[in-house]
GUNU-108572 format. One record per residue: residue in three letters; x, y, z of N, C-alpha, C in turn. Coordinates in steps of 0.2 Angstrom, whole numbers, m for minus. Atoms other than C-alpha are relative to their C-alpha. Last residue first. Example, Ala and Ser with C-alpha at 12.3 -4.5 7.8 and 13.67 -1.06 7.14 Angstrom:
BEGIN
{r->ser	nu->m4	nv->m6	nw->m1	cau->68	cav->m5	caw->36	cu->m4	cv->5	cw->3} .
{r->ala	nu->4	nv->m6	nw->0	cau->62	cav->m22	caw->39	cu->4	cv->6	cw->0} .
This chain:
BEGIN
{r->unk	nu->3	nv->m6	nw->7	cau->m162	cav->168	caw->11	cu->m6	cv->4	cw->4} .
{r->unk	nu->m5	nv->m8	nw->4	cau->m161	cav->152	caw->21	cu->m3	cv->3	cw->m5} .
{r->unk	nu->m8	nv->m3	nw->m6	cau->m171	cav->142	caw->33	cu->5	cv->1	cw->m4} .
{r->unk	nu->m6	nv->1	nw->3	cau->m186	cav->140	caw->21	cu->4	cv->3	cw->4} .
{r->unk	nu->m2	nv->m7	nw->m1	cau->m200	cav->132	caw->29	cu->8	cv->0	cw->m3} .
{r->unk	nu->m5	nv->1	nw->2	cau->m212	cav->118	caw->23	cu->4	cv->5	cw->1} .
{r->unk	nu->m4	nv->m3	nw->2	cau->m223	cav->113	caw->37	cu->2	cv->2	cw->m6} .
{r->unk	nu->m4	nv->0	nw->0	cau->m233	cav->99	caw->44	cu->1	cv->8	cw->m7} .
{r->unk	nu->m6	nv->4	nw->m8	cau->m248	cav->96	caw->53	cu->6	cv->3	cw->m2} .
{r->unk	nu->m4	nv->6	nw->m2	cau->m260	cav->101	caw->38	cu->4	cv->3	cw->5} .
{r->unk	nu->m4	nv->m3	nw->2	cau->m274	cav->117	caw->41	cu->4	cv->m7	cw->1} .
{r->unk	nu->1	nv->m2	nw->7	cau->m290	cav->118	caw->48	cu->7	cv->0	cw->m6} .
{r->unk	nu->6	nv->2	nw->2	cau->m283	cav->122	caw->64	cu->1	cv->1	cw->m8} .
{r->unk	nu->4	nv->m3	nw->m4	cau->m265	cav->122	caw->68	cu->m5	cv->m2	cw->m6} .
{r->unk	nu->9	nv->2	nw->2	cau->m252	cav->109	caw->67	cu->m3	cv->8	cw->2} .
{r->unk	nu->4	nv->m8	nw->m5	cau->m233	cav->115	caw->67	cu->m7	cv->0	cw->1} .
{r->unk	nu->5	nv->2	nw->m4	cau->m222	cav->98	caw->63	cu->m1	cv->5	cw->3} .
{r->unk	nu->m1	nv->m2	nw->m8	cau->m208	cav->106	caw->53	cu->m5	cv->m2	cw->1} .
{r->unk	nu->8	nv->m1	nw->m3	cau->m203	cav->102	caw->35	cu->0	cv->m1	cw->9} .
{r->unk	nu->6	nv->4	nw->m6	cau->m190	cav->111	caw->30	cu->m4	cv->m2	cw->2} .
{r->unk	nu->5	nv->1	nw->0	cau->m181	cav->120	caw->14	cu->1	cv->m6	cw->6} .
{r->unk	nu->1	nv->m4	nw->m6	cau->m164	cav->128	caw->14	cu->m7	cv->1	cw->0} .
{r->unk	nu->m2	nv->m4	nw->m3	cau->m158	cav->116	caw->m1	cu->m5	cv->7	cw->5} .
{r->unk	nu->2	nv->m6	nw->1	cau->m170	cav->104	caw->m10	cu->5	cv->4	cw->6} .
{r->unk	nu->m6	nv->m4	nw->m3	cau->m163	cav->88	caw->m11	cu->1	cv->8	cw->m1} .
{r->unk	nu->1	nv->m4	nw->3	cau->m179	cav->80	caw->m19	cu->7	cv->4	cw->m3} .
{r->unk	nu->0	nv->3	nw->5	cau->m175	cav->65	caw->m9	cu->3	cv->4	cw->m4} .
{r->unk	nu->m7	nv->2	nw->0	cau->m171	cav->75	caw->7	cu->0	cv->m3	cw->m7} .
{r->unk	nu->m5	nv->m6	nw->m1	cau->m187	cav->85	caw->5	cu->7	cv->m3	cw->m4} .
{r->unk	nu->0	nv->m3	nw->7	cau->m199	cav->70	caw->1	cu->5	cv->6	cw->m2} .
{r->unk	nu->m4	nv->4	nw->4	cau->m191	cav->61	caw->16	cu->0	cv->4	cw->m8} .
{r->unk	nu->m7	nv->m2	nw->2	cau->m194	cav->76	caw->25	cu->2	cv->m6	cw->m4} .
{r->unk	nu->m2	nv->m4	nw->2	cau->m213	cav->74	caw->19	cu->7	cv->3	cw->2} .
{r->unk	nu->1	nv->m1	nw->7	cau->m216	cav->58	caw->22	cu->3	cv->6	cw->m2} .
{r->unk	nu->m6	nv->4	nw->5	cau->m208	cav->60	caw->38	cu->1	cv->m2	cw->m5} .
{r->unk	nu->m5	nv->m5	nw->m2	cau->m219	cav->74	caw->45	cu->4	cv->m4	cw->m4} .
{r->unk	nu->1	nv->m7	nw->7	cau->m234	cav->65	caw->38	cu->5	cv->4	cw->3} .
{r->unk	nu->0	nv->4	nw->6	cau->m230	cav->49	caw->49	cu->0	cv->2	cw->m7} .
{r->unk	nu->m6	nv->2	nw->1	cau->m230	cav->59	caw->64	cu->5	cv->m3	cw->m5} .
{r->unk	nu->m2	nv->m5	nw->0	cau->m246	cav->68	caw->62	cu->10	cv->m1	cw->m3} .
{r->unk	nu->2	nv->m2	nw->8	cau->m254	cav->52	caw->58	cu->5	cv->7	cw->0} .
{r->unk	nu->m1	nv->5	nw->4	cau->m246	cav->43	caw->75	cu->m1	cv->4	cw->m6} .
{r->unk	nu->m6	nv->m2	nw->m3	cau->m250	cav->61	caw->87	cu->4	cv->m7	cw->m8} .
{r->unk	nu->m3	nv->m9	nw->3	cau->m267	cav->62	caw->78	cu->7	cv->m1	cw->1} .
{r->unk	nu->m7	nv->m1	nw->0	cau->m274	cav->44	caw->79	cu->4	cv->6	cw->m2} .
{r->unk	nu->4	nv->4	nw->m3	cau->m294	cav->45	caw->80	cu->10	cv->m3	cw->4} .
{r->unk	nu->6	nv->m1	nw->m4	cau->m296	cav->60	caw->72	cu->2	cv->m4	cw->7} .
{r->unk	nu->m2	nv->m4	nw->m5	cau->m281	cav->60	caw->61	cu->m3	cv->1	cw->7} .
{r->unk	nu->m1	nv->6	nw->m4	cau->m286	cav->43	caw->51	cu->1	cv->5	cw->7} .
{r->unk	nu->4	nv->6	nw->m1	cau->m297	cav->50	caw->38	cu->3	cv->m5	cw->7} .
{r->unk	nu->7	nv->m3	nw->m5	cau->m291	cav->65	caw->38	cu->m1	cv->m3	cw->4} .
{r->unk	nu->2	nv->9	nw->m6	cau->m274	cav->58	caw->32	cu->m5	cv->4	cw->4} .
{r->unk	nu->0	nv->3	nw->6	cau->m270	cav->73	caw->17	cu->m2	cv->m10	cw->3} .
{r->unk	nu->m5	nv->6	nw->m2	cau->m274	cav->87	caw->29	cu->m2	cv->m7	cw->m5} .
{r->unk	nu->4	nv->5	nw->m3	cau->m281	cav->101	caw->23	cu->7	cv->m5	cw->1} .
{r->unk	nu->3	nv->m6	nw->m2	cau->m273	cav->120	caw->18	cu->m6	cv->m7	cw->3} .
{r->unk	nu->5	nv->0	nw->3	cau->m257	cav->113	caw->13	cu->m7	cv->1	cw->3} .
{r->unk	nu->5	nv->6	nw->m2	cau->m243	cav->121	caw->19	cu->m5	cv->0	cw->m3} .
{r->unk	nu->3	nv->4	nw->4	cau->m227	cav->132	caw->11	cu->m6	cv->m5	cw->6} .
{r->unk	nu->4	nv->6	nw->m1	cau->m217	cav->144	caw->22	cu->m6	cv->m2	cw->m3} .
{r->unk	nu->m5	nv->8	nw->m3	cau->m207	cav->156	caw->23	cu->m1	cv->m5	cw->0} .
{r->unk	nu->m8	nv->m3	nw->3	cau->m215	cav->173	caw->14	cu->3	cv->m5	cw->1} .
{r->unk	nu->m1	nv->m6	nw->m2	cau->m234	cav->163	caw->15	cu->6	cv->1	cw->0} .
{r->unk	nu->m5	nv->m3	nw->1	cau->m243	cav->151	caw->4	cu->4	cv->7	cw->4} .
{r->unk	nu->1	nv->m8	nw->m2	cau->m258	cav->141	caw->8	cu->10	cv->1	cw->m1} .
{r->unk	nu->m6	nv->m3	nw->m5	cau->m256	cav->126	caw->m3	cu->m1	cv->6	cw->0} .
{r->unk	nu->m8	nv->m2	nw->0	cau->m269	cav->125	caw->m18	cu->3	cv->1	cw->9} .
{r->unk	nu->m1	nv->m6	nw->m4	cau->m286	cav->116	caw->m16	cu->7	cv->1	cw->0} .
């Protein structure tokens, strides 16, 4: 399934730790936020973010562009 795509921001459209969110949400959520800034900062992708935003149906985290 492709990443939902909107003007600012990147997310994927399920969650990639289903499997544990249920039961551990705050822990799983937590741990997939900093997967993916670490993935950011590696990258070194400039006026890119990943943000802890849950909503339904939908991963936990972010990617937003904070410039441009």
């Amino acid at each position: 399934m492709k990443p939902a795509r909107a003007t600012k921001e990147i997310r994927l459209r399920n969650c990639p730790f289903h499997a544990l969110v249920d039961q551990h949400k705050k822990l799983t959520c937590s741990m997939n936020l900093a997967l993916i800034e670490g993935v950011v900062s590696e990258l070194d992708i400039p006026g890119v973010k990943a943000a802890l935003d849950p909503r339904p149906g939908m991963c936990c985290v972010a990617l937003r562009l904070t410039k441009g």
